[in-house]
Biopython code that builds the backbone (N, CA, C, O; Angstrom):
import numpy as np
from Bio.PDB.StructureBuilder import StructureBuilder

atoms = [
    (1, "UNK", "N", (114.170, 190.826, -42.591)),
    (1, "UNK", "CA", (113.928, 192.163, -43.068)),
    (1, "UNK", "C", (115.201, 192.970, -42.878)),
    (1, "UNK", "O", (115.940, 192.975, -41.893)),
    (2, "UNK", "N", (115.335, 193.777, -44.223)),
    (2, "UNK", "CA", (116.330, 194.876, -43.705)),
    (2, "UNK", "C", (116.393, 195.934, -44.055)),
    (2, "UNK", "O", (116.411, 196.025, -45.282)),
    (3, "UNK", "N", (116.459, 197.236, -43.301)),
    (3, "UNK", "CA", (116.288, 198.366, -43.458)),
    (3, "UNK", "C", (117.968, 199.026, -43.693)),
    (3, "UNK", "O", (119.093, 198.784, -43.256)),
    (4, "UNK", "N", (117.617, 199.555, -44.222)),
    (4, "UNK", "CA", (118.372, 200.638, -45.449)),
    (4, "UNK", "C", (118.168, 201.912, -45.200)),
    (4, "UNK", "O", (117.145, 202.399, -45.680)),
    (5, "UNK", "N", (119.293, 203.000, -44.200)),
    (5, "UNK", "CA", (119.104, 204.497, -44.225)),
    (5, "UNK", "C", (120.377, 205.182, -43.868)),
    (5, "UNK", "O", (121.380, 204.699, -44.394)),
    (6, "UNK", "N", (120.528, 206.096, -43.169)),
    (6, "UNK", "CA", (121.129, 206.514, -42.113)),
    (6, "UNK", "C", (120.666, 206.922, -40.726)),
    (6, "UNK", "O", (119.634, 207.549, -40.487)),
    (7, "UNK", "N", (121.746, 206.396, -39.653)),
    (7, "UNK", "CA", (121.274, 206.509, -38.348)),
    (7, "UNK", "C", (120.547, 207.347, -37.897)),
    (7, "UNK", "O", (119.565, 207.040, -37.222)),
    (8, "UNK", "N", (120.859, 208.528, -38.161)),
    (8, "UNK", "CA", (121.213, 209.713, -37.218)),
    (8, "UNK", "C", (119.738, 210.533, -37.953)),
    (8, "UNK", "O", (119.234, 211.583, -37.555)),
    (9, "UNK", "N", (119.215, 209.555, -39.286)),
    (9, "UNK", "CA", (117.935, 210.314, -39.822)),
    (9, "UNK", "C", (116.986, 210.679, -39.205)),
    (9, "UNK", "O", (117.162, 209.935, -38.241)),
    (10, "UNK", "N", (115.815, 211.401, -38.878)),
    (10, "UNK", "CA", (114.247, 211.248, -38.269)),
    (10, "UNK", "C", (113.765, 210.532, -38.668)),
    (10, "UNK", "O", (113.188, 209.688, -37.982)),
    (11, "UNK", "N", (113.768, 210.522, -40.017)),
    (11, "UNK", "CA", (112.292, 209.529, -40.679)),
    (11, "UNK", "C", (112.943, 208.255, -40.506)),
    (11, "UNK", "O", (112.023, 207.463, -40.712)),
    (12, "UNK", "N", (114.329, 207.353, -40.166)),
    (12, "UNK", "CA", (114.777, 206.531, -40.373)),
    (12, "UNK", "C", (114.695, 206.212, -38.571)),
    (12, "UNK", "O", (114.635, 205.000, -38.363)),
    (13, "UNK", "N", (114.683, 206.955, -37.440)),
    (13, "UNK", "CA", (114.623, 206.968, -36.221)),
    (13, "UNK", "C", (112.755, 206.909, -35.880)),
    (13, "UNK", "O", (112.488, 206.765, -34.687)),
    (14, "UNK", "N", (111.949, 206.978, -36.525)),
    (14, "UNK", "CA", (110.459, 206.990, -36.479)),
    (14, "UNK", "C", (110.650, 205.865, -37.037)),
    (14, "UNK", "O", (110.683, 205.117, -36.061)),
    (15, "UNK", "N", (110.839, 205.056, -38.184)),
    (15, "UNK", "CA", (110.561, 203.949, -38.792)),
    (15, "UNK", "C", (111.400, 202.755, -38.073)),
    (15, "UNK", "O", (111.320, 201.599, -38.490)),
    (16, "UNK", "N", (111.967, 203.009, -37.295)),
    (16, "UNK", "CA", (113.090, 201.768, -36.423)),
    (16, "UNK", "C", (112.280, 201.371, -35.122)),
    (16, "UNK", "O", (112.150, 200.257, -34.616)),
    (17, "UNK", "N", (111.732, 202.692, -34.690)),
    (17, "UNK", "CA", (110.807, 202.942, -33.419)),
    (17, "UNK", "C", (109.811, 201.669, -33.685)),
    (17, "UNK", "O", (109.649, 200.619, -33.063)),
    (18, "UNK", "N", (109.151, 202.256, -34.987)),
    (18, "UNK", "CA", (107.995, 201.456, -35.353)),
    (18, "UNK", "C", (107.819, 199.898, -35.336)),
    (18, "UNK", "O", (106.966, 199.113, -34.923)),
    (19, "UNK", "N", (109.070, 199.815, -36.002)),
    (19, "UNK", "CA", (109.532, 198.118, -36.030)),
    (19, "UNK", "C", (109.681, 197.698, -35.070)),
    (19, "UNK", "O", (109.255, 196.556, -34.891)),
    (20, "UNK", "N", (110.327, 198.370, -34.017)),
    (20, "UNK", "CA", (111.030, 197.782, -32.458)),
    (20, "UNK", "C", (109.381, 197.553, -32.149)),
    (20, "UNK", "O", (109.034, 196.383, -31.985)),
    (21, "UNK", "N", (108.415, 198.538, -32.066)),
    (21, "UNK", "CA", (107.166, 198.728, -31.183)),
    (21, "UNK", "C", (106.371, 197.596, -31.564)),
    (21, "UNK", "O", (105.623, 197.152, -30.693)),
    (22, "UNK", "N", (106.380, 196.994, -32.779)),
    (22, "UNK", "CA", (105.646, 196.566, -33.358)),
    (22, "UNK", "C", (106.419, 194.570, -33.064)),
    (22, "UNK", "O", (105.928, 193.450, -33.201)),
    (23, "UNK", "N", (107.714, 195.069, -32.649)),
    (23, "UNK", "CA", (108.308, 193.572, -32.137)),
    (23, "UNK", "C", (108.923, 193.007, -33.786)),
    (23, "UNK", "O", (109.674, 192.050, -33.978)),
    (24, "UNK", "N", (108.666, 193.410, -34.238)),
    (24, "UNK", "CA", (109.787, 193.090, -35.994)),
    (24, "UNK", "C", (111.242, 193.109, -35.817)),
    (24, "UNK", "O", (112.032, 193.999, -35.504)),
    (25, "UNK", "N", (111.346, 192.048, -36.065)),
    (25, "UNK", "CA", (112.719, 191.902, -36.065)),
    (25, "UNK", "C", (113.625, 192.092, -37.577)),
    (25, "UNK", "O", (113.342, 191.323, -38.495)),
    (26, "UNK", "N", (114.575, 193.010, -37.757)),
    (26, "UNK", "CA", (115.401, 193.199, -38.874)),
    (26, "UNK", "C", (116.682, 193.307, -38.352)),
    (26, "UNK", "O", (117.079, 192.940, -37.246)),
    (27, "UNK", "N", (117.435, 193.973, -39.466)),
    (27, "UNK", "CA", (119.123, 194.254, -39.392)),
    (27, "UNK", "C", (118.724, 195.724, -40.166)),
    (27, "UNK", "O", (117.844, 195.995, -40.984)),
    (28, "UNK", "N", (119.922, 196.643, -39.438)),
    (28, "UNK", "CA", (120.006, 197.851, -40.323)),
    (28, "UNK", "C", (121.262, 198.129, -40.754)),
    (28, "UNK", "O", (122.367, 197.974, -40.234)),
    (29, "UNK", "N", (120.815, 198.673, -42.042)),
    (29, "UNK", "CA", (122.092, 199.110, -43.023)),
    (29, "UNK", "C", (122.342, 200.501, -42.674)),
    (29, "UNK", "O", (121.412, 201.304, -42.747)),
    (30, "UNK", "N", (123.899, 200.995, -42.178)),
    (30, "UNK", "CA", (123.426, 202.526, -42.442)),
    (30, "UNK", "C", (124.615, 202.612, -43.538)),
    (30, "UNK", "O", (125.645, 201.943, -43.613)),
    (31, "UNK", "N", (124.322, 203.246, -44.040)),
    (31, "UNK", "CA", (124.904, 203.801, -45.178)),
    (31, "UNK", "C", (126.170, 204.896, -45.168)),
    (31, "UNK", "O", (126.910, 205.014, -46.145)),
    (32, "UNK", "N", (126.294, 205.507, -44.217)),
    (32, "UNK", "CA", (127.219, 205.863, -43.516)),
    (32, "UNK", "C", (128.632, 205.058, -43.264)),
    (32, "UNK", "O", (129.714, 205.114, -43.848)),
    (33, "UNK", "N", (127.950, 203.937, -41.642)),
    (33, "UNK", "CA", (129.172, 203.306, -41.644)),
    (33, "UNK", "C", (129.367, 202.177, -42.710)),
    (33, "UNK", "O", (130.527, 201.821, -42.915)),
    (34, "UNK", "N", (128.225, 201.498, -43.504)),
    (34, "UNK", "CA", (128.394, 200.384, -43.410)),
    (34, "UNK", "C", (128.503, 200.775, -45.394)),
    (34, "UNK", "O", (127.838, 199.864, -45.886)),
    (35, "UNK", "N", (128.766, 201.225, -45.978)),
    (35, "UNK", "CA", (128.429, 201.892, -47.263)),
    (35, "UNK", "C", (127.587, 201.647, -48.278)),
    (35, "UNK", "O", (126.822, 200.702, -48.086)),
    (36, "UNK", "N", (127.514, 202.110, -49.113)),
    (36, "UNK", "CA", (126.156, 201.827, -49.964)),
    (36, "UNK", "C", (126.654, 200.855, -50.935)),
    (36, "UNK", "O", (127.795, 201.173, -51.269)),
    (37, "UNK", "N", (126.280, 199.882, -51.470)),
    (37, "UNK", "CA", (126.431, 198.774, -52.228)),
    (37, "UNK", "C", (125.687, 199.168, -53.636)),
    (37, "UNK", "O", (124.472, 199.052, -53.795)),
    (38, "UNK", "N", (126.614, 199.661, -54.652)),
    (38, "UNK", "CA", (126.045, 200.186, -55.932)),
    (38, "UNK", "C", (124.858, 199.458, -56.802)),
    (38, "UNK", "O", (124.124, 199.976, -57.644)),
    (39, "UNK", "N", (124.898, 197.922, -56.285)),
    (39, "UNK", "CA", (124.297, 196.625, -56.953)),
    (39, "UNK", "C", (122.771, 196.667, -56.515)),
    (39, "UNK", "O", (121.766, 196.583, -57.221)),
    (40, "UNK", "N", (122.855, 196.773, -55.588)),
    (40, "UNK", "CA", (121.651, 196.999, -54.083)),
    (40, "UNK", "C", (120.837, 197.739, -54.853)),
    (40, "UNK", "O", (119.832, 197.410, -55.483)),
    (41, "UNK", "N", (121.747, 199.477, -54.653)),
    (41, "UNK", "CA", (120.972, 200.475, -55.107)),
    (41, "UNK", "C", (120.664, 200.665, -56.461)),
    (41, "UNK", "O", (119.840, 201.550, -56.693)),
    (42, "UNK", "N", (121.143, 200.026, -57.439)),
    (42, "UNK", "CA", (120.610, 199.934, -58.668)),
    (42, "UNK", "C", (119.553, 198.959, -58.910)),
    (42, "UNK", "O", (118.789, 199.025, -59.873)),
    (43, "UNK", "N", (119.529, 198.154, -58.116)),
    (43, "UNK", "CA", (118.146, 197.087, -57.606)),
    (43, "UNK", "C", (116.977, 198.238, -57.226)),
    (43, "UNK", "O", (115.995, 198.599, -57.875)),
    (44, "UNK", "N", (117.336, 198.544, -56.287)),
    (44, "UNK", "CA", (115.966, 199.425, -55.838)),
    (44, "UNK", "C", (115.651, 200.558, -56.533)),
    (44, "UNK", "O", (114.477, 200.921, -56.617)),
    (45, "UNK", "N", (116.721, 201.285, -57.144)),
    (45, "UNK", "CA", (116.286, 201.948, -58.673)),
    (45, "UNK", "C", (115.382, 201.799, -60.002)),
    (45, "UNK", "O", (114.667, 202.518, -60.700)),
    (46, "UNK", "N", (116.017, 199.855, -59.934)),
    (46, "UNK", "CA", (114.744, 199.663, -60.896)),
    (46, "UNK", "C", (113.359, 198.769, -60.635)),
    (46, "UNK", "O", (112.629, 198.267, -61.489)),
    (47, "UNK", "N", (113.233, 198.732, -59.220)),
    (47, "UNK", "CA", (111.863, 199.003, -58.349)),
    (47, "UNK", "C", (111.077, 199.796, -58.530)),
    (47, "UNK", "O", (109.974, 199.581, -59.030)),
    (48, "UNK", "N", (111.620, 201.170, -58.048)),
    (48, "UNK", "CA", (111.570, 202.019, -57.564)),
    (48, "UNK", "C", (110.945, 203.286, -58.590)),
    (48, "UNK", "O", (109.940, 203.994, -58.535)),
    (49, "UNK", "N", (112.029, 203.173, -59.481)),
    (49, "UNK", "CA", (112.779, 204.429, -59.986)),
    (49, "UNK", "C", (113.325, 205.630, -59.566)),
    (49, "UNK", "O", (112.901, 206.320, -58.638)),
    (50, "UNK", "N", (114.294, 205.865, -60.287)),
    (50, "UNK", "CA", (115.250, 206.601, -59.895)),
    (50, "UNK", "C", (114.938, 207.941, -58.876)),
    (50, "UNK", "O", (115.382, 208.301, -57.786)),
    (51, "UNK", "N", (113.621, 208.638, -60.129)),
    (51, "UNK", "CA", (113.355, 209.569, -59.149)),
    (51, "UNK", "C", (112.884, 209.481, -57.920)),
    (51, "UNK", "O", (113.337, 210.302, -57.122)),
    (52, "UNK", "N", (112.132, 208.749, -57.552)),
    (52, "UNK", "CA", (112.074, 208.118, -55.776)),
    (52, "UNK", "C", (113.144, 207.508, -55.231)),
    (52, "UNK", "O", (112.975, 207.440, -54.014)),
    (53, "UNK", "N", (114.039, 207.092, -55.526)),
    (53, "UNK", "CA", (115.163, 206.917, -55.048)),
    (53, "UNK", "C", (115.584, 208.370, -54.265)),
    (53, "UNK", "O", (115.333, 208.710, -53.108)),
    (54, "UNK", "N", (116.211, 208.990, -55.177)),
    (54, "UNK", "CA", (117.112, 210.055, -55.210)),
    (54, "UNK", "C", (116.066, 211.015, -54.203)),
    (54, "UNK", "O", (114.839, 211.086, -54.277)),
    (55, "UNK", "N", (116.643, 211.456, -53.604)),
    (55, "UNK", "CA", (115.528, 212.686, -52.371)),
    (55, "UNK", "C", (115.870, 213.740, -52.903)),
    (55, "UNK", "O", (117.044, 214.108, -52.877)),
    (56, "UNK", "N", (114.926, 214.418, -53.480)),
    (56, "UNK", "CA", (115.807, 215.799, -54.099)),
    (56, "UNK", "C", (114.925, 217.074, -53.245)),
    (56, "UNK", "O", (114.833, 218.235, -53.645)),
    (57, "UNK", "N", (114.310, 216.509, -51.961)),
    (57, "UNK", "CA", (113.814, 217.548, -51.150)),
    (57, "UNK", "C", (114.661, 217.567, -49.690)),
    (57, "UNK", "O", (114.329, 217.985, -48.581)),
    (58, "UNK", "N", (115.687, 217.041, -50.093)),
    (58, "UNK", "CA", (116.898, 217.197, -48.557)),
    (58, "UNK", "C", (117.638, 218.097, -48.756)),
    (58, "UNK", "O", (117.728, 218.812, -49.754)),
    (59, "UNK", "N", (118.458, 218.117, -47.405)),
    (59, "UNK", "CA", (119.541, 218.825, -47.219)),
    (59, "UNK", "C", (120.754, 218.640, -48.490)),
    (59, "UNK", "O", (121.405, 219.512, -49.065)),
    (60, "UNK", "N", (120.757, 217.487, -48.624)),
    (60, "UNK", "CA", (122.319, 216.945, -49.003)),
    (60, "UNK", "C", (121.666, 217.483, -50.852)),
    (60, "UNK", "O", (122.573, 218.143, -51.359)),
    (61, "UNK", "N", (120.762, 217.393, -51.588)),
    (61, "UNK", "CA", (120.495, 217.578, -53.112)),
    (61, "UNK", "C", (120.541, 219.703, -52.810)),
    (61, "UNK", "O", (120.969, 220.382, -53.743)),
    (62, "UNK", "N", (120.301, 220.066, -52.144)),
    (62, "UNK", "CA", (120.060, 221.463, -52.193)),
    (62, "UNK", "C", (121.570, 221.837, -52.232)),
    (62, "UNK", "O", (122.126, 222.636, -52.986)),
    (63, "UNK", "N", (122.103, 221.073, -51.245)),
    (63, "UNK", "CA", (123.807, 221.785, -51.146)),
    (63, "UNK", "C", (124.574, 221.574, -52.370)),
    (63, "UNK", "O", (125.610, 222.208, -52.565)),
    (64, "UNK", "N", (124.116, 220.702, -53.224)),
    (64, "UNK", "CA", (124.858, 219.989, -54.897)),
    (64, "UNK", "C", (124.827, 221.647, -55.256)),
    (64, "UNK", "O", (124.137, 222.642, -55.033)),
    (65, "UNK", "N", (125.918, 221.288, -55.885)),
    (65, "UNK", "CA", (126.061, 222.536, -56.865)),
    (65, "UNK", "C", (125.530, 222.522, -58.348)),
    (65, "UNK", "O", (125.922, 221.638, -59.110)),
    (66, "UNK", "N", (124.716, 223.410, -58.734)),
    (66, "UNK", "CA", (123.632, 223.098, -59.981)),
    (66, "UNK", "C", (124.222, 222.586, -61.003)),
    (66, "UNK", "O", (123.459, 222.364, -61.944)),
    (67, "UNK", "N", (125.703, 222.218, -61.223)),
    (67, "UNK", "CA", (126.011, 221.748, -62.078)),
    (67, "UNK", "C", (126.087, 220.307, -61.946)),
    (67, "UNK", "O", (126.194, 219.526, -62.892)),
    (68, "UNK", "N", (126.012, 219.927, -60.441)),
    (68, "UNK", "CA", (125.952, 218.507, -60.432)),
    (68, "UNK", "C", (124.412, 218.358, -60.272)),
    (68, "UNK", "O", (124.024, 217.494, -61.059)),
    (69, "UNK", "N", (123.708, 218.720, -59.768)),
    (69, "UNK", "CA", (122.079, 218.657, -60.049)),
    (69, "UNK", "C", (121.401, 218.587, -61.380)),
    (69, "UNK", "O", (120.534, 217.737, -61.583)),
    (70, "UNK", "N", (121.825, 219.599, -62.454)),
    (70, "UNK", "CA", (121.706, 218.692, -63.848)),
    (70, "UNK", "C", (121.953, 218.395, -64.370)),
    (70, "UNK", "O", (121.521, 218.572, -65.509)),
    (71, "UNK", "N", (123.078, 217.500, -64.015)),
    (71, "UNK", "CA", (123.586, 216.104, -64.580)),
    (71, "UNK", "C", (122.665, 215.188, -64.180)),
    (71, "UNK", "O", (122.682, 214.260, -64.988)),
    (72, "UNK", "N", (121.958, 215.028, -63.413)),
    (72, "UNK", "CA", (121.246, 213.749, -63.155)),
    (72, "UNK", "C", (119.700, 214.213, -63.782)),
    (72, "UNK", "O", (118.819, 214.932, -63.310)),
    (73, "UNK", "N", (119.825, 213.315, -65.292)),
    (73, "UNK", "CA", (118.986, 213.068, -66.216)),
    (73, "UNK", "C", (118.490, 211.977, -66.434)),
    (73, "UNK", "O", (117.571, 211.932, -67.252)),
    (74, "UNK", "N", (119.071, 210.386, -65.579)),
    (74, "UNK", "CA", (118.392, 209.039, -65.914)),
    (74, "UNK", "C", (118.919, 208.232, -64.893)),
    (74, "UNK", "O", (119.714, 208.651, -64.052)),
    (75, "UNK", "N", (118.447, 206.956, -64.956)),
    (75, "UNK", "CA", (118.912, 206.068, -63.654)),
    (75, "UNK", "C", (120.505, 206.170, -63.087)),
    (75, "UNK", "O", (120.900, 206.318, -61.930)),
    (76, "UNK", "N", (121.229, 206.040, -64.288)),
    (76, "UNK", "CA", (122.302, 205.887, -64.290)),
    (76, "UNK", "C", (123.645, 207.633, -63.864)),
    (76, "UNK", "O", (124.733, 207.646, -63.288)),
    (77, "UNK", "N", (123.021, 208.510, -64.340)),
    (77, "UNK", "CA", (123.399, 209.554, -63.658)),
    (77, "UNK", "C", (123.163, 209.653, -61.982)),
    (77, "UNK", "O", (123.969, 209.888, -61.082)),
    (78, "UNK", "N", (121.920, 209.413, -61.957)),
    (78, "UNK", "CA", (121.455, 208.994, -60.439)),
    (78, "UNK", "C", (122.108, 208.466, -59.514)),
    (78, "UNK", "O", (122.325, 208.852, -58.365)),
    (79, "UNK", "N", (122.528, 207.234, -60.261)),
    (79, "UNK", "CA", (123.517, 206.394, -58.826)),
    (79, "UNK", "C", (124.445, 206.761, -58.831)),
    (79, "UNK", "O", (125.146, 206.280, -57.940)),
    (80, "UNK", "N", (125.194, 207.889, -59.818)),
    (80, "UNK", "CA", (126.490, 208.025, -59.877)),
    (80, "UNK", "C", (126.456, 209.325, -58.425)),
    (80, "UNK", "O", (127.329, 209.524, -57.581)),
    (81, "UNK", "N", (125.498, 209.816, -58.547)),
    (81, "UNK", "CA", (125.211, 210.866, -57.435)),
    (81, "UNK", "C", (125.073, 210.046, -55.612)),
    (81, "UNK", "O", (125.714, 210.088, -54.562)),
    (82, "UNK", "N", (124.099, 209.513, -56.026)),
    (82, "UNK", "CA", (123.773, 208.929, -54.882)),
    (82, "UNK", "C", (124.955, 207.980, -54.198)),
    (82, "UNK", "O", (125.204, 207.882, -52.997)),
    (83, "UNK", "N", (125.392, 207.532, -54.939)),
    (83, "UNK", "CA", (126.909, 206.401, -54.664)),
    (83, "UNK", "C", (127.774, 207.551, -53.790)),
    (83, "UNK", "O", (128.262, 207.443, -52.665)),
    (84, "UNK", "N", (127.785, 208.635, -54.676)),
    (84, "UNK", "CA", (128.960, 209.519, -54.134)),
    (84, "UNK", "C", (128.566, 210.565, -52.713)),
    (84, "UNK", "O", (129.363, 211.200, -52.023)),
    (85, "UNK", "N", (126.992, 210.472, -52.571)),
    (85, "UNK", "CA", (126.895, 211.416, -51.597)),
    (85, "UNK", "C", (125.112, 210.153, -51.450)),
    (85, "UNK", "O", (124.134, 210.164, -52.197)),
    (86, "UNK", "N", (125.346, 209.357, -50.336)),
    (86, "UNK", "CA", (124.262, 208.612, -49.632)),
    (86, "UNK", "C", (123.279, 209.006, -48.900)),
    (86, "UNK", "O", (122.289, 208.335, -48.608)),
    (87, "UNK", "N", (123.614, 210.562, -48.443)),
    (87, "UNK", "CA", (122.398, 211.325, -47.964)),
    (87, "UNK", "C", (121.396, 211.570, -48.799)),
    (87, "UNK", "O", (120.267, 211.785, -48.357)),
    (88, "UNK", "N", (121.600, 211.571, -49.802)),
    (88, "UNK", "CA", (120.794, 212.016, -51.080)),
    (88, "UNK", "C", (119.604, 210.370, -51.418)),
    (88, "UNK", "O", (118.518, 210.110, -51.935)),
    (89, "UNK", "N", (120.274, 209.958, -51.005)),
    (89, "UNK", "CA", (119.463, 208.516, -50.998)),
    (89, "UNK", "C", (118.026, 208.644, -50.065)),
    (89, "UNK", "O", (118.087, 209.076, -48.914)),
    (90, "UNK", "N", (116.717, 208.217, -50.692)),
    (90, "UNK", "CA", (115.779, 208.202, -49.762)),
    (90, "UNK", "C", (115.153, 207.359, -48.841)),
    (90, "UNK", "O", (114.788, 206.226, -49.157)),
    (91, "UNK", "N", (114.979, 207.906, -47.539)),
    (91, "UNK", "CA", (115.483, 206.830, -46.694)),
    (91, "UNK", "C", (114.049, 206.375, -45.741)),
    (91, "UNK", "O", (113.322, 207.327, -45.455)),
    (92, "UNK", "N", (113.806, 205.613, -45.466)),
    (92, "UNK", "CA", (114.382, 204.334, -45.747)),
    (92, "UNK", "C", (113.924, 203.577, -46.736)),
    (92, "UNK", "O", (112.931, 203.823, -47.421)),
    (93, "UNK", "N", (114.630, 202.662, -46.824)),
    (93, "UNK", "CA", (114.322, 201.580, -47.893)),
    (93, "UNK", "C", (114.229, 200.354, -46.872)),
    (93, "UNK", "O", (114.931, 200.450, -45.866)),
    (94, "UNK", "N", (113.422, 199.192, -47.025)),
    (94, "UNK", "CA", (112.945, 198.378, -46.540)),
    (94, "UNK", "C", (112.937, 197.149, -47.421)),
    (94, "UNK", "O", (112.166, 197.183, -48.379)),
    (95, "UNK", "N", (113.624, 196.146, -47.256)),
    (95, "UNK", "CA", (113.671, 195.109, -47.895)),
    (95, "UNK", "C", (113.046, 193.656, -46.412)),
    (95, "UNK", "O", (113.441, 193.164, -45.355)),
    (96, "UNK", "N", (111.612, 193.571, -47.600)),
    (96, "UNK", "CA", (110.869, 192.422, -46.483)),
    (96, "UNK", "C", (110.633, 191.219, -47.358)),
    (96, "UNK", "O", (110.783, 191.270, -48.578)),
    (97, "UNK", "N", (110.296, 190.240, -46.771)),
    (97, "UNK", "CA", (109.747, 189.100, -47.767)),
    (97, "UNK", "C", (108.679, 189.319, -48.521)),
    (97, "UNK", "O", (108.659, 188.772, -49.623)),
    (98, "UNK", "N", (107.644, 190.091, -48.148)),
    (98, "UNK", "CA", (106.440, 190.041, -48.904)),
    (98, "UNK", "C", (106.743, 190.992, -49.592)),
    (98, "UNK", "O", (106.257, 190.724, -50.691)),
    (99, "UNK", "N", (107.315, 192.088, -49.667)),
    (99, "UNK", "CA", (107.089, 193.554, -50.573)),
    (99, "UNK", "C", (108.109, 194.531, -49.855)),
    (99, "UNK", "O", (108.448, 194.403, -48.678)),
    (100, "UNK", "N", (108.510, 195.426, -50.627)),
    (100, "UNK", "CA", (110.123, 196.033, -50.446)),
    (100, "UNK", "C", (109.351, 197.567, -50.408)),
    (100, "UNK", "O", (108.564, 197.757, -51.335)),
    (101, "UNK", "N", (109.491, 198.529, -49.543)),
    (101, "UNK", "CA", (109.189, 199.554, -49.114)),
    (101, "UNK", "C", (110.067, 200.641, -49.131)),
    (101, "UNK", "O", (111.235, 200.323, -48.903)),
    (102, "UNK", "N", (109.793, 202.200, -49.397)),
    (102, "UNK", "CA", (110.510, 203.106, -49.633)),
    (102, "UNK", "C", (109.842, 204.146, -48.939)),
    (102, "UNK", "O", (108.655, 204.284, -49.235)),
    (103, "UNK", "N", (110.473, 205.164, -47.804)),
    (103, "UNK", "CA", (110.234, 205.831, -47.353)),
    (103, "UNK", "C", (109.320, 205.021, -45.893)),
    (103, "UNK", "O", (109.058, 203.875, -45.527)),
    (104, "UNK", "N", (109.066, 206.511, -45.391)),
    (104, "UNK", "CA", (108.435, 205.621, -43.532)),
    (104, "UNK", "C", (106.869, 206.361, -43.494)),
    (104, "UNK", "O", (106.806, 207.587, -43.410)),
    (105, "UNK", "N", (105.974, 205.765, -43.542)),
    (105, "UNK", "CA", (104.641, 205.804, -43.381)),
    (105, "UNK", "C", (103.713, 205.081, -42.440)),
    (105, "UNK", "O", (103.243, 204.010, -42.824)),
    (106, "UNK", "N", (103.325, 205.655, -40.981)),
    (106, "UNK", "CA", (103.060, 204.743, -40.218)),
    (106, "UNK", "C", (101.766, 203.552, -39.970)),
    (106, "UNK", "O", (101.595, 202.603, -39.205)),
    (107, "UNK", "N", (100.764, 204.398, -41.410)),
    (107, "UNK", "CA", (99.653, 204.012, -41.469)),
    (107, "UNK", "C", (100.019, 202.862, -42.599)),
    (107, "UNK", "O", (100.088, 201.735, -42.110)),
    (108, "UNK", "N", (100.266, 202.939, -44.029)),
    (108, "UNK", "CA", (100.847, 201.858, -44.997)),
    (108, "UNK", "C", (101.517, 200.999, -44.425)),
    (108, "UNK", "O", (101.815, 200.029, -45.121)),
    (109, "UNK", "N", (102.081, 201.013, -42.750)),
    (109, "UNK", "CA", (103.296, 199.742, -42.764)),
    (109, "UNK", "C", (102.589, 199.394, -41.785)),
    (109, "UNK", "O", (103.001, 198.357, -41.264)),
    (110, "UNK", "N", (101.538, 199.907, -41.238)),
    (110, "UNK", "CA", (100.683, 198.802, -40.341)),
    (110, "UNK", "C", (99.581, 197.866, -41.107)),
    (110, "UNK", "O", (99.170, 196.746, -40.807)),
    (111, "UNK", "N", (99.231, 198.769, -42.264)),
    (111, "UNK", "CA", (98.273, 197.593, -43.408)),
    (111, "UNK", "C", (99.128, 196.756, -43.765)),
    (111, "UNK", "O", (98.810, 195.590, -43.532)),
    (112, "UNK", "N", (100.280, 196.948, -44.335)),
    (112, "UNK", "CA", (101.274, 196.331, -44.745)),
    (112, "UNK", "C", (101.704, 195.068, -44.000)),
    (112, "UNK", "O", (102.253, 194.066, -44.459)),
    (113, "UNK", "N", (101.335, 195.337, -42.768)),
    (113, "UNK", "CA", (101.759, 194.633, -41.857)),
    (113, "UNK", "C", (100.281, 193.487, -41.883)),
    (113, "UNK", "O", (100.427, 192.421, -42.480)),
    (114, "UNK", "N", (99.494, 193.665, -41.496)),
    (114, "UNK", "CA", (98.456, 193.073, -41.413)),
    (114, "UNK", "C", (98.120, 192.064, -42.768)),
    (114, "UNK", "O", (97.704, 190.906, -42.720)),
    (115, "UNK", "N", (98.416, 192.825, -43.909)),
    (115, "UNK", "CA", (98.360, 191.868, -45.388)),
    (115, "UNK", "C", (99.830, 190.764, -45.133)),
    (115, "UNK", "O", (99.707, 189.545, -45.261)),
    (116, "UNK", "N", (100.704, 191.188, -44.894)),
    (116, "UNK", "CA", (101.751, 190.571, -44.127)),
    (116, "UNK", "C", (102.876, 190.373, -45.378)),
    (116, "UNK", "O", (103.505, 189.403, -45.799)),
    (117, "UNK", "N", (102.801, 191.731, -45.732)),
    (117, "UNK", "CA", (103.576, 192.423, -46.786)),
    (117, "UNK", "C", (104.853, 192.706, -46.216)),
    (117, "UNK", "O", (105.942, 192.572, -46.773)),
    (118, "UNK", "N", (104.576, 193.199, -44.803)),
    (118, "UNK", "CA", (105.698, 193.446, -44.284)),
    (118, "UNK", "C", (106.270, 192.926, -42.950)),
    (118, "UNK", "O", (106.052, 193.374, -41.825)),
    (119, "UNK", "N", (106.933, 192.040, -43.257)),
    (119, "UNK", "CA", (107.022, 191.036, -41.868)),
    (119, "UNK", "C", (108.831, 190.472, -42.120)),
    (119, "UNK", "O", (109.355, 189.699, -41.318)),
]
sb = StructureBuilder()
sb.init_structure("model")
sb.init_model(0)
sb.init_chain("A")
sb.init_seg("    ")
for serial, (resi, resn, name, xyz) in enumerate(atoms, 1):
    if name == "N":
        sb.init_residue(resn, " ", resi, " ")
    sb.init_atom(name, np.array(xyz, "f"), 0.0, 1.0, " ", f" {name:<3s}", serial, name[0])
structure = sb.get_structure()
C-alpha cells in the first residue's frame, strides 16, 4: 500500500494514525519532499476525476489568483495546476491492492478494511 499526501497535513496525520493503529503496513509519498509524479497523478485523475482530485476547499486553491482558478476547465488544465502547486492536490490518496482510495474516512476504511479492499 501507498499513501500519497503531505506530511505536515491533518487529514493525512489522522489517516497514517489509522493505518499505524490498525497495524497496515505502507510507504508514504509526500509530495513535498518526494514530488509529485505527473503520470501517477494523471492516473488518479482518471479514477477519480479531476474534480476530486483537485481540493478546491483548501488553503492553497483560495490563495490562486482568479485568473489561475479559471483556467482550470478539464483534466488537463487540472494537473497543470496541481503539478505546479501539490497542496492543491487532495489528500490522501491511497493506492491498495484491492481498491485505490481518496481522501481519509475512518468509518469507509474500516469496511474497506474488513471487505479487504484495503489491505
Amino acid at each position: 500500500m501507498k499513501v500519497y499526501g503531505i506530511r505536515n497535513c491533518d487529514t493525512v496525520k489522522k489517516a497514517r494514525k489509522f493505518l499505524e493503529e490498525a497495524g497496515v503496513d505502507y510507504t508514504f509519498h509526500d509530495y513535498k519532499k518526494d514530488g509529485v509524479n505527473a503520470d501517477k497523478l494523471a492516473t488518479f485523475v482518471g479514477e477519480f476525476g479531476w474534480d476530486a482530485v483537485l481540493n478546491k476547499r483548501g488553503t492553497t486553491w483560495r490563495r490562486l489568483d482568479e485568473a489561475t482558478q479559471d483556467s482550470v476547465v478539464d483534466a488537463a488544465s487540472a494537473l497543470d495546476v496541481m503539478i505546479e502547486h501539490p497542496s492543491a492536490i487532495r489528500r490522501p490518496i491511497v493506492e491498495s491492492d484491492g481498491k485505490n482510495f481518496i481522501g481519509f474516512d475512518a468509518v469507509a476504511w474500516e469496511l474497506a478494511m474488513e471487505l479487504g479492499e484495503l489491505k
